[in-house]
N, C-alpha and C positions, 0 to 999 in steps of 0.2 A: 616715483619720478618717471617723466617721461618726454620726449623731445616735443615740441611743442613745432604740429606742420601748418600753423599760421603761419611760423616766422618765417619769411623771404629770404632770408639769407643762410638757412639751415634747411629749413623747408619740413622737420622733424627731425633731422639727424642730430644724431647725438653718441659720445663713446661711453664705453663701460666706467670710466669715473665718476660723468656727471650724472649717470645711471643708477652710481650708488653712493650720492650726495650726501643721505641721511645719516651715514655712518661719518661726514666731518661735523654734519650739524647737529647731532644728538650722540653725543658718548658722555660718559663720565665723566671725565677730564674737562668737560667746556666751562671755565669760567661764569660766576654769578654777577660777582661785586670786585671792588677796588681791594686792593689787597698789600701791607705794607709788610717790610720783613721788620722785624722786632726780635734780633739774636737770631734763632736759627731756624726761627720759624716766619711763619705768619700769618697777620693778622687782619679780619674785616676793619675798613674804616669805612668813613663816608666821603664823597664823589668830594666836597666843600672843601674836607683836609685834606684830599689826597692830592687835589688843584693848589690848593693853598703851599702845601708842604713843599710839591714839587716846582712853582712858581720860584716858590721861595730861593729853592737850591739852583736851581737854573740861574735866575738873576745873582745871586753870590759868585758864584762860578765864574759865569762872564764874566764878572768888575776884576775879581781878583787875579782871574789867569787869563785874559780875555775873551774874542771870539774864538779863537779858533780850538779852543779846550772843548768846541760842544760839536757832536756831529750828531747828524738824524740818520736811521738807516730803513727801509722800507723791499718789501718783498714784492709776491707776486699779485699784481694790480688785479686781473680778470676774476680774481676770488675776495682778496682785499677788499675791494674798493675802489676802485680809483679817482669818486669823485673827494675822497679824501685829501688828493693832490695837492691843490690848488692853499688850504689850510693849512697842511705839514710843510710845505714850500715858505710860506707864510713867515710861519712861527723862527724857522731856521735865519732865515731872510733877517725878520727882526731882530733878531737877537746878536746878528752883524756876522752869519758862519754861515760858508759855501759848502761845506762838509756835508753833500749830499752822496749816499751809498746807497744805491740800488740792487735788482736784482740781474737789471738791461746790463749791468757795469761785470755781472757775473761771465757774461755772454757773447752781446752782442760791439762793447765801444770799440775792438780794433776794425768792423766793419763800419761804425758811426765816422770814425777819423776818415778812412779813406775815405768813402761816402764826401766827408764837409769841404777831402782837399780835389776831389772828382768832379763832384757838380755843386760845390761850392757851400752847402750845408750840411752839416753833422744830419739833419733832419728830415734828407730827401733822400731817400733810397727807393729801387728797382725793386718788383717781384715778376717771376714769370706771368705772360698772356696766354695763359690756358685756355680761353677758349679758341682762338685761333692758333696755337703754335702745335705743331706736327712734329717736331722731333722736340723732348725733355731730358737734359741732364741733370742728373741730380749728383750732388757730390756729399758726401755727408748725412744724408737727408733722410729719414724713413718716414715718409707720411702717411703712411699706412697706419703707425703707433702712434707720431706725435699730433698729428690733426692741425696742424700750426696753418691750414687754408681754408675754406669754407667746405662743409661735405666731402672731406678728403680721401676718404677710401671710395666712395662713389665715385668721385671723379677721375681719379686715378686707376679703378680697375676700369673702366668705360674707356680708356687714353690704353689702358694695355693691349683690350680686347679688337681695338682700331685698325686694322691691316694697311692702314695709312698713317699710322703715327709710328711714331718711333721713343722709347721710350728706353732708355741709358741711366747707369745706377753706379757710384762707383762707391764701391764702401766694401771695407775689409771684411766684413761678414754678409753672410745670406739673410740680411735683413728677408722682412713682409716686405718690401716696395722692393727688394733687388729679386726676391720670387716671383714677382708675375711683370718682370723684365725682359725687353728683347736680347740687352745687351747685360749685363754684370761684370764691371773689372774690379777683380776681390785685390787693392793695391794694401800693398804693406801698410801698417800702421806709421804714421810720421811723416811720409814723403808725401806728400802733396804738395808742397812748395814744387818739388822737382816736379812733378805731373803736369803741375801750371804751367811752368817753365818750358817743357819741353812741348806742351801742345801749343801754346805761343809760337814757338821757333820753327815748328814743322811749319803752323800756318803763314808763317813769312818767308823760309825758304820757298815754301812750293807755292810761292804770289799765290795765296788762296783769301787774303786780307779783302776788306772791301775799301778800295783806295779812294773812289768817288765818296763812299760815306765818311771817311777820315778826312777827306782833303774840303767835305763842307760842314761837318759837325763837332772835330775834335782840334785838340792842341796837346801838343809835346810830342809827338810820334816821330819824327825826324830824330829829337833827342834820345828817343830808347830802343827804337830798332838798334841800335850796339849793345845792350842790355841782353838783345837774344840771339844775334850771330854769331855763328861758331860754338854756338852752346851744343854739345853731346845729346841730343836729344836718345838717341839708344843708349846710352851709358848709365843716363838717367831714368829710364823705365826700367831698365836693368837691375837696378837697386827701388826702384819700385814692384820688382817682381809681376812686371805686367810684359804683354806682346804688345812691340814696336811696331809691326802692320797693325792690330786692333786699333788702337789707338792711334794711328796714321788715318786711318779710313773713318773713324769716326770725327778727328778734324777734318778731314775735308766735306762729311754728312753736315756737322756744325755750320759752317760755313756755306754751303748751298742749298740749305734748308729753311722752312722760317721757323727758325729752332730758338729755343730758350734756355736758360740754365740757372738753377737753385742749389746754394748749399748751407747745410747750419750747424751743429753743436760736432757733427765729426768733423769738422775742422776750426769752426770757431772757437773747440778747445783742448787744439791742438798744436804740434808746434809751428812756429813762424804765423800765427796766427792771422795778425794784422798783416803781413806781405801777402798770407795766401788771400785775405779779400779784396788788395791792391790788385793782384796777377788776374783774380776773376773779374773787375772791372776792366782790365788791360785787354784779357780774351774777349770779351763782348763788344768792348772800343772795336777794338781792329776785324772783327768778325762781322760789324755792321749790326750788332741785335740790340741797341739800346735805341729805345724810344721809338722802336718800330712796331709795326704791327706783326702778331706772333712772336717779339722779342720781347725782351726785360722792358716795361713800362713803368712809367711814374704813374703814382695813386692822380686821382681827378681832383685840379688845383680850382680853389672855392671864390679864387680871386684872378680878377683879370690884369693881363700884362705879365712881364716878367716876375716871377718870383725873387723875394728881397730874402737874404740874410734872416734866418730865423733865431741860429746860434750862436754863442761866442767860442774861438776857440784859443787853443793853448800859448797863442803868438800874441794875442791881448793881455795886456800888461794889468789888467782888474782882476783878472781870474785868476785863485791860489792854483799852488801845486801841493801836495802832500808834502811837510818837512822834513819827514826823515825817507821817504821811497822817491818822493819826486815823482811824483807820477800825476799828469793833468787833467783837470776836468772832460770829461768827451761827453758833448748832449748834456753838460752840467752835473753829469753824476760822475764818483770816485770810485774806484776800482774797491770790491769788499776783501779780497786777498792783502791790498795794502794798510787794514783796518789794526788790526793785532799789531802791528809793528810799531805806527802811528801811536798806539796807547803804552806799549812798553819803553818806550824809546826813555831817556831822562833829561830830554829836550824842555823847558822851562813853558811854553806852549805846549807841548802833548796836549792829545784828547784824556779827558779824562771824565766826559759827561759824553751819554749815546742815549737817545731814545730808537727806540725800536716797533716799529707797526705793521702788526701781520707780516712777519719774516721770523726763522729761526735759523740766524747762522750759524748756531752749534751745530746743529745736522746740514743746514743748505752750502754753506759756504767751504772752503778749501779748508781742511788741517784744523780738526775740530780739537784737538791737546792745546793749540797754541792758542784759540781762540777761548777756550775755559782760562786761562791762565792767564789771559789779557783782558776777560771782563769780569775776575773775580780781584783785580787791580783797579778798576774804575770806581771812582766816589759815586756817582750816581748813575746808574744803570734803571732806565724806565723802558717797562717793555706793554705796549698795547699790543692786546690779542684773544684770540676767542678760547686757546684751552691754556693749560699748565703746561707749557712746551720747555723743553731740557733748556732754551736761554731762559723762559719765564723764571725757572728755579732758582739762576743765579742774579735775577733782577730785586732792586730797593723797590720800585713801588711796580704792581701787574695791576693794569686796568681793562677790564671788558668792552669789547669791541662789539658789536653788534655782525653777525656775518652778513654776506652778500643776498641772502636770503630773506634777511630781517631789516636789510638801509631799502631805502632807495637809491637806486647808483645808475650811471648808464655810460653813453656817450656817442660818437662821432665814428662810423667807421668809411674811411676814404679807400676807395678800390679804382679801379676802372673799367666800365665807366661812369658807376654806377657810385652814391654817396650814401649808406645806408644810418641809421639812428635806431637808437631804443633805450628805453627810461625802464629800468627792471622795477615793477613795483615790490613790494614788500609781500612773499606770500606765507611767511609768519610772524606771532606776534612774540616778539624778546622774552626771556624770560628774564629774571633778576632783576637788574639794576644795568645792562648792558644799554649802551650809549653807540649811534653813529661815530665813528672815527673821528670824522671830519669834527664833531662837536667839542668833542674830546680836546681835540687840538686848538677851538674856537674857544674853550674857556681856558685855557693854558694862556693861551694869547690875550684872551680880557684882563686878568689878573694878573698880568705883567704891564697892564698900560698899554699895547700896542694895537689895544682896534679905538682907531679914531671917533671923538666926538661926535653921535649922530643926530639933526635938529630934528625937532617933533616933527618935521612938515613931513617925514621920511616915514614915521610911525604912524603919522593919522592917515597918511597914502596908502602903506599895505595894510590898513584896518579898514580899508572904504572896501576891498574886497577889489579893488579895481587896477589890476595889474598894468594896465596902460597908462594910469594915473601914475602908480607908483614908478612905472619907467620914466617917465614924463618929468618926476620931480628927481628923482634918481641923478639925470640927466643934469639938471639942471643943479645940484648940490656936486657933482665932480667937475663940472665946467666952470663954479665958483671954486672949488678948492681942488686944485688940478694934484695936487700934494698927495690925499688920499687913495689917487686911482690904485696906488700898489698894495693897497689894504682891501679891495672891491672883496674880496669873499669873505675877508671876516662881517661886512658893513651889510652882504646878501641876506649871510647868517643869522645877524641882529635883528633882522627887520625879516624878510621875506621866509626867511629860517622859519623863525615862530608861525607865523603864518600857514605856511605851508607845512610845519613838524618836521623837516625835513634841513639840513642846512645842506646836504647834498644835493637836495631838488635845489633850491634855491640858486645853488653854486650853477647847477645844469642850466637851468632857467639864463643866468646870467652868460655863460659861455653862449648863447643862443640869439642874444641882442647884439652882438656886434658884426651879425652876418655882413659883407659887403652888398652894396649893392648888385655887385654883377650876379651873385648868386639867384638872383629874383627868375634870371633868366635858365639856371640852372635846376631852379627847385620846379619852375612853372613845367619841367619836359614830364614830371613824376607827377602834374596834375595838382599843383598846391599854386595856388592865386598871387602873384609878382604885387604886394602892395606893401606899403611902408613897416606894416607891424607883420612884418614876414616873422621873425623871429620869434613871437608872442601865438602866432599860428602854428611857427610847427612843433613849440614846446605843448601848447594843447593838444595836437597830431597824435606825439606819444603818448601825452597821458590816456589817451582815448585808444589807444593800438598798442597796450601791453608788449605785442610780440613783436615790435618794431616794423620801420615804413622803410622805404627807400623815400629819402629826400630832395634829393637829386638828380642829375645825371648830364657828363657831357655829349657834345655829338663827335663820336668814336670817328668819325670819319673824316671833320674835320678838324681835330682836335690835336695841336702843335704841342708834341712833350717838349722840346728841347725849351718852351716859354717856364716850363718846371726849374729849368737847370738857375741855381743863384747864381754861378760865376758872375767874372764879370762881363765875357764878353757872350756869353751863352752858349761858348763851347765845352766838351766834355775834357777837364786837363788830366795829364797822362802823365806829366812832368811833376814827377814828386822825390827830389830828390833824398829823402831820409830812405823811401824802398829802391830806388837805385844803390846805395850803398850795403843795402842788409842784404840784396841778390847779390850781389860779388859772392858771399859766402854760399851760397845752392849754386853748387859744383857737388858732381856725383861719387868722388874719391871722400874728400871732404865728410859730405855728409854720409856716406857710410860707413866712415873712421867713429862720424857722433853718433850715428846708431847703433852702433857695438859698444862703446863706453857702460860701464855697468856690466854687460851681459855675463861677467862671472860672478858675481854677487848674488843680480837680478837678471833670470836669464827668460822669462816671459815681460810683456808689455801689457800691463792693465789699463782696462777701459773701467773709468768710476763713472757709470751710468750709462744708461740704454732705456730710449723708450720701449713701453710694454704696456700691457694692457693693467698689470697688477702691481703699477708704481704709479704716484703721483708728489712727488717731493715728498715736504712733511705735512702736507695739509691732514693727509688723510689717516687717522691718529688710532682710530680704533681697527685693530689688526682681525676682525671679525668678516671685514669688506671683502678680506678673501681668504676665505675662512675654505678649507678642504684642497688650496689652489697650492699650486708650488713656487711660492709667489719670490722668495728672494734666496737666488741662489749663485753664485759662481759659473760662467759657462767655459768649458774648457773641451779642447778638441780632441777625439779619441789617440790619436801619434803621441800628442802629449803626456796624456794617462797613460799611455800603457810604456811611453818612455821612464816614466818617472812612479809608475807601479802604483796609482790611484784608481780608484774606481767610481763609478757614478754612485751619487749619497751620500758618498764617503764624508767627513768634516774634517777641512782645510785650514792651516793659520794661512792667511795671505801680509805677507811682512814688505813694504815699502820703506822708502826714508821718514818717513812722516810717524810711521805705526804698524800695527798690526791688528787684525782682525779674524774672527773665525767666523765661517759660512759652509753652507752644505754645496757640494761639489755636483756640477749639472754636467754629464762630456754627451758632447753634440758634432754634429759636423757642422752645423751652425755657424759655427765662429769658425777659427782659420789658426792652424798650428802657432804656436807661440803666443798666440792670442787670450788672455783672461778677458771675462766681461763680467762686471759687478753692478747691481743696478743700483740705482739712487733713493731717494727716499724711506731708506729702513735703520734700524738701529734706534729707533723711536720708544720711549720709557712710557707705556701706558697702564696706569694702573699700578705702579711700584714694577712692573715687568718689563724686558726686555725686548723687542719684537725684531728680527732680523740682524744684519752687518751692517754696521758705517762705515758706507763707501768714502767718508768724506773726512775718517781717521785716518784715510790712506793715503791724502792728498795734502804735499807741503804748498805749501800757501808761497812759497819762495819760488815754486816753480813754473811759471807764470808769463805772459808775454811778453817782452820787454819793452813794449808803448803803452799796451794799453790793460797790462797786468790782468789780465783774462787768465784762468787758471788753464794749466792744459792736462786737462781729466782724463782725454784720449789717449797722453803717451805717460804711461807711467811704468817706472821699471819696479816691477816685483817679483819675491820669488814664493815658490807655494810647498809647504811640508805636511804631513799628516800631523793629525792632530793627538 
């Protein structure tokens, strides 16, 4: 393996995971064939029965407990699959069940919520303007490990090395990105609410707001400036264990810079989750850095005019809530913490049917005791997936997935200001009896009756070989049966599917035809010709440029973000009152009364998970990938050792509310007294063995955001004994 320096948006870069790919897509463990359990084992069948079988129990299911007995749950897309999407959406949809659970639900919905009540869609969110912005905060963030941007250690050591940039880190350990930082504020675990809060209030006592950009771009400012006067802002860094001048001087750098700001899983799962990504849209409002240039941008919109409404959200009266947690849809997915509750409840609806595709909530998800315990209760448990993973074992039917290496998969990536594509060809050939995802779920859906009647004129189209034909009649059989459009992937599949061997291409191909027209003018700035069969050109593009094109691009200069924002009046709103009443509570006495709770039971705060070079969830199964490395261990600070008479190597039980676990004990200055860090993706059963600690034994699934049930992995109280 190796990065691949055609591709424009990589350019060769590549991290040590995808570096050593081989080891997800050749082990032992990778599934051949369909596989039924039969008592306590199981058994090969074939692809016919295993469709048949499980058609069968599905449609039972529904009639007799209805929809909402069936939930679909699905993991991490960029490996996955994701043009599998659009099929598993499908089938859920048919079957008349919202119970969509993802892994974006694991992570990111209390920032989707604000997000939908900010600029008016769960589905438009900000990332920083790195090539123009000179001062980066980053909160939570180590891009250094997680690579969540394009060539992210390149880019970021190039932004350090800058004597013109400014580059700001605030995260309770000496991350890789808080090392080659100007500024580092090592803040306590959990108070980031109060962080927000109190650099909010300084920049409004000391008029450092940008009040022209408020008084033409935003709404509700009037209403929450009382939200942050009179707020202790020293009281509250106090209990953040930070300096009240650093942190003074860096809002006012904020503030008169063209500065930007980024944060992710050390806060998105932690506590007040959803309020702390309300407080960072609030700091950027009042700061001026949204939709500017060098500030938080909208990706590049493919459509002209205001943006419409993409989402539905929790205030619409169509959309379930979870029965027994109440917890609502965000971006359409369900929270996976709320899953295990949902199935044990003795609620007359309960779930009691999950299928599952390329996800393993036994290790990925919160409180892996309560989750064995909750799907060893379920009537039928189906799990698609490339190996025998600890849910596959407790699944009725495991069907093979084809990996990301063996589909065809791609898709769409919007930046600014640039729209990049790419169609991953297939660079090996399956072995077994393994199946596209998306197919998988195309014949689940045939055998239930829900892919519509298709007329020959549809078959003899994609058999002339002549894909403008077959658009052509396409066209023309959903303008006669307007009914079908919400069936368009299974009907791709049936017809262009075959054709192409592919029901993933097929599905791409289809997402490709409905470009607008205003994009003609967008696609022609990247050099691709503005004519009617645009979309049928630049699905040919990729297939001819494996390593993907840039499609698009707007003109950055004159290019209006606030035409992004759905609202209605196309301002930024600020006025959200559900987080005006949960700040009442981020007060500095307060919240250090609730950071001390526990601390004589549980007198350290554990972190379950840390990007690194030698984690990558559960995908990567065979414990060989780092083989010699000291790949999962506990990091603990030396005060703490030598408080509590451990030593580096040592083997630790680490005991939470949830469970306990043993790990080999790592003491670093790394981390920060009081502080444990456990990494994620180990505790993995390969080969009858055991490989590492499950960090995600450690974590109650109860303990969790309270909108948008995001677990909070970053604050957990445990205590650590020798083993």
């Amino acid at each position: 393996m190796r990065g691949d320096k055609d591709n424009p948006l990589s350019e060769g870069y590549a991290c040590r995971k995808g570096l050593n790919i081989k080891f997800y897509q050749h082990h032992a463990d990778r599934l051949m064939h369909p596989l039924k359990r039969v008592g306590g084992s199981f058994e090969r069948i074939s692809w016919e029965q295993a469709i048949d079988e499980i058609a069968a129990k599905l449609s039972d299911m529904v009639n007799e407990h209805g929809p909402r007995s069936l939930a679909l749950m699905m993991g991490n897309g960029s490996i996955g699959c994701p043009a599998q999407g659009p099929f598993a959406f499908n089938l859920l949809r048919g079957l008349g069940s919202q119970y969509f659970y993802t892994a974006l639900a694991q992570e990111l919905t209390g920032r989707f919520w604000v997000d939908g009540k900010t600029y008016g869609d769960q589905n438009l969110h900000t990332h920083p303007d790195l090539d123009e912005t000179d001062m980066l905060l980053l909160v939570g963030w180590n891009p250094m490990m997680s690579h969540h941007t394009p060539q992210a250690r390149r880019v970021l050591t190039k932004f350090s090395k800058d004597p013109d940039k400014l580059l700001v880190v605030v995260d309770p350990r000496l991350s890789e990105t808080a090392k080659i930082a100007h500024i580092h504020l090592p803040i306590r675990p959990g108070t980031d609410a109060l962080f927000y809060r109190a650099m909010i209030s300084i920049i409004l006592k000391e008029g450092w707001h940008d009040q022209e950009y408020i008084e033409k771009h935003v709404n509700g400012f009037d209403k929450i400036q009382s939200w942050f006067a009179g707020f202790d802002a020293k009281a509250a860094l106090e209990v953040c264990e930070l300096d009240y001048g650093k942190v003074k001087e860096i809002c006012r750098l904020f503030t008169t810079r063209k500065s930007s700001h980024h944060s992710d899983l050390g806060v998105l799962l932690n506590r007040h989750s959803t309020l702390i990504s309300y407080l960072e849209n609030v700091l950027r409002a009042v700061s001026g850095r949204i939709g500017v240039e060098g500030g938080n941008i909208f990706p590049a919109n493919t459509r002209d005019g205001r943006r419409k409404k993409e989402t539905p959200d929790e205030r619409e009266a169509r959309m379930w809530r979870t029965l027994v947690t109440n917890f609502p849809a965000i971006n359409n997915v369900y929270p996976p913490n709320a899953m295990p509750e949902e199935i044990l409840s003795d609620h007359p609806e309960r779930l009691r049917a999950v299928i599952v595709s390329t996800a393993n909530p036994l290790r990925s998800y919160a409180d892996t005791s309560v989750y064995e315990k909750a799907f060893k209760r379920l009537d039928l448990l189906v799990t698609m997936e490339l190996a025998m993973t600890e849910t596959a074992t407790l699944s009725h039917y495991i069907l093979p997935v084809r990996s990301g290496y063996e589909s065809w998969d791609g898709g769409m990536r919007r930046d600014f200001p640039k729209i990049f594509m790419q169609v991953r060809h297939p660079a090996l050939t399956p072995e077994g009896e393994r199946l596209e995802a998306g197919e998988i779920f195309l014949r689940i859906a045939d055998r239930l009756g829900l892919v519509p009647d298709i007329p020959e004129t549809l078959y003899r189209a994609v058999d002339s070989g002549d894909r403008l034909k077959f658009g052509m009649a396409l066209t023309q059989y959903l303008k006669t049966n307007p009914a079908v459009v919400r069936s368009l992937p299974y009907i791709l599949g049936k017809t262009l599917g075959k054709k192409l061997d592919s029901v993933h291409l097929a599905s791409l191909w289809g997402s490709l035809q409905s470009l607008p027209t205003s994009f003609q003018e967008i696609a022609e700035r990247e050099g691709l010709k503005p004519t009617p069969t645009l979309g049928e050109d630049i699905f040919k593009a990729t297939l001819e440029h494996p390593e993907g094109l840039w499609i698009g691009s707007v003109d950055s200069k004159t290019w209006d973000h606030f035409k992004s924002l759905a609202t209605e009046d196309g301002r930024i709103n600020l006025d959200v009152p559900e987080m005006g009443q949960w700040l009442e509570e981020i007060e500095p006495v307060p919240e250090l009364n609730r950071l001390s709770e526990d601390g004589e039971a549980y007198p350290l705060v554990m972190s379950s998970g840390r990007h690194w070079d030698v984690n990558a969830n559960t995908q990567m199964r065979d414990p060989d990938w780092n083989k010699g490395k000291r790949a999962c261990t506990a990091t603990m600070h030396p005060k703490d050792s030598a408080k509590f008479g451990f030593s580096d190597g040592q083997m630790v039980k680490v005991t939470t509310e949830a469970g306990e676990e043993t790990i080999e004990l790592e003491v670093t200055e790394v981390t920060r007294p009081g502080y444990l860090v456990i990494p994620h993706g180990f505790g993995l059963v390969h080969q009858g063995k055991v490989y590492g600690a499950n960090a995600n034994r450690l974590a109650k699934n109860t303990h969790r955001d309270r909108l948008a049930g995001t677990p909070y992995h970053r604050y957990i109280r445990c205590r650590v004994e020798a083993v």
